[in-house]
N, C-alpha and C positions, 0 to 999 in steps of 0.2 A: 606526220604531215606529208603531203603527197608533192611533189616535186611538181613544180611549175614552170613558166618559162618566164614569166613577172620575178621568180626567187633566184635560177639560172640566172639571169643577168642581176638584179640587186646584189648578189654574192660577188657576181664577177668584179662590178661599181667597187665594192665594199674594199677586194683586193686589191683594184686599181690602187684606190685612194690611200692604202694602208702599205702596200708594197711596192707600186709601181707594175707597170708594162710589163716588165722582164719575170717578173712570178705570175702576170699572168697567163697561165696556162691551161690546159684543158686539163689534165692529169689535178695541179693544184687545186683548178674551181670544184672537181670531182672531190679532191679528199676535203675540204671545208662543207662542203655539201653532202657529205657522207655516203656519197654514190659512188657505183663503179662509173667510169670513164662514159663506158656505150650509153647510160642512162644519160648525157646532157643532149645526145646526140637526135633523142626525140623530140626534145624541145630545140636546140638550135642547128640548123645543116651543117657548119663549122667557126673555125672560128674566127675568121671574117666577118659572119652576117652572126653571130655576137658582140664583135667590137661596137657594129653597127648598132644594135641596140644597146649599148653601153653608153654607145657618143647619144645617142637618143636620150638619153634617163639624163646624163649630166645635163643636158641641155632642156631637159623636159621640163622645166619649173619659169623657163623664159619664153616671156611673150611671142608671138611670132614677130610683131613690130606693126605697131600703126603712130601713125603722125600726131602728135596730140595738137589737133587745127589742121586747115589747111593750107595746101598750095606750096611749091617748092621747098620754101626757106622751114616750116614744118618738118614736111619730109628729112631734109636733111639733118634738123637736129634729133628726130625718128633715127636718122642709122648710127647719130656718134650715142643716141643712148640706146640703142640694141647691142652694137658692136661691145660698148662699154657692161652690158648687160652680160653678154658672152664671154667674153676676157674675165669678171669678177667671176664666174661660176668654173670658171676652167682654172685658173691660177693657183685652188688650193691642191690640185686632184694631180698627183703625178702623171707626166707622159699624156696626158690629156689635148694637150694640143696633137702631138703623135695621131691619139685614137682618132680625134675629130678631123683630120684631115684624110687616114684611112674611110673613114664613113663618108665623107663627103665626094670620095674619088668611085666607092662602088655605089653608094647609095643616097643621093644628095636628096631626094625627094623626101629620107627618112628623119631628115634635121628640117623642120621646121623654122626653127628662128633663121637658119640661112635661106631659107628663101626666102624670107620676111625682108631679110636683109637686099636682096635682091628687087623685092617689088619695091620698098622704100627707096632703092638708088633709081629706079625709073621715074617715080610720082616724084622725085626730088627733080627728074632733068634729062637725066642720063638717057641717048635714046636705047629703045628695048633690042637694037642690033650689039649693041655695047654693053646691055646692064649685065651679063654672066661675066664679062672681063671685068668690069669694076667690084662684082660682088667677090671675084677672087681674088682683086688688086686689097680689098677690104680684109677679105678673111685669110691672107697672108699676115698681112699687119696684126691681124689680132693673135693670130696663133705662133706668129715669129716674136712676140710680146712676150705672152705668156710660156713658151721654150725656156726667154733667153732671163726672166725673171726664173724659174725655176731653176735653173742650171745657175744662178750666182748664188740663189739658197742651198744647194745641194753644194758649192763650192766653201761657201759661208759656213756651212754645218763641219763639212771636211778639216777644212782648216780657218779656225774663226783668228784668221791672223789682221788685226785692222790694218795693217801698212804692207800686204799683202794688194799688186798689182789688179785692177779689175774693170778700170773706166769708170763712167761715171753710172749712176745707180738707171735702171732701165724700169723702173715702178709705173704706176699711175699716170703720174706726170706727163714721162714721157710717151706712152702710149697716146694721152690725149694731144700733145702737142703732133706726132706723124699723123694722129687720125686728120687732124684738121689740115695739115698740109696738102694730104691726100685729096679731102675734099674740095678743098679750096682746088687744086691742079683738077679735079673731076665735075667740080661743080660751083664755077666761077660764082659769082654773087653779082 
């Protein structure tokens, strides 16, 4: 089979999700991919504008965000169910908030659902001098979620001690209860 740049990054996804960030490497993606090293480098320039398409493919199966109805109050529940939409697809994939925050700082145009996220906090209110500070005031919250839930399973896993020090659980819940705070502070009612 002929090496592609759709298989390059699926292989890369595949690491992520299996290994985490830290084996992702270009040397690793070469030996799972049974190529030398120089053969990824026709298909991606480094590997940056790899992650970038990595954070792409995770994100690729979510909508970009439209309001289901109109007019603010719409909108608004448009970005707690996109954001929510983002966080469930990132939350399984190791260091995935990591990637998606690297993509979004070189290549924001290449994530889709975040800009979605962005035209939804406009049509919800927000004016459009402000809407990049609240899409990043948003996509903080979703990817400081999704971190601080994976780091209590990766501690969980470590040491499954239940009277073991941690706070309180940081899941679902809590994500929806900051998203709403957030809006509610960005998008009074």
């Amino acid at each position: 089979m002929a090496l592609t740049r759709e298989h390059v990054v699926g292989t890369a996804v595949s690491v992520l999700r299996d290994f985490g960030l830290a084996d992702l490497s270009m040397r690793r993606l070469a030996r799972e991919l049974d190529v030398q090293v120089g053969a990824l480098y026709w298909h991606v320039k480094n590997k940056q504008e790899l992650l970038v398409d990595v954070a792409a493919q995770l994100l690729g199966d979510i909508p970009p965000g439209a309001p289901a109805g109109t007019g603010p109050d719409a909108a608004r529940a448009g970005v707690a169910a996109l954001a929510t939409a983002i966080r469930s697809a990132l939350v399984p994939v190791p260091d995935s908030a990591e990637v998606v925050q690297l993509a979004q700082s070189l290549q924001p145009a290449a994530l889709a659902p975040l800009t979605g996220l962005r035209d939804l906090l406009e049509t919800a209110g927000i004016e459009p001098a402000h809407a990049a500070w609240a899409q990043h005031l948003v996509l903080n919250h979703i990817l400081g979620s999704v971190a601080a839930e994976q780091e209590r399973t990766r501690l969980a896993a470590a040491a499954p001690d239940p009277s073991a020090p941690g706070g309180p659980p940081l899941g679902a819940e809590a994500f929806a209860w900051g998203l709403e705070v957030i809006l509610d502070g960005a998008l009074p009612r």
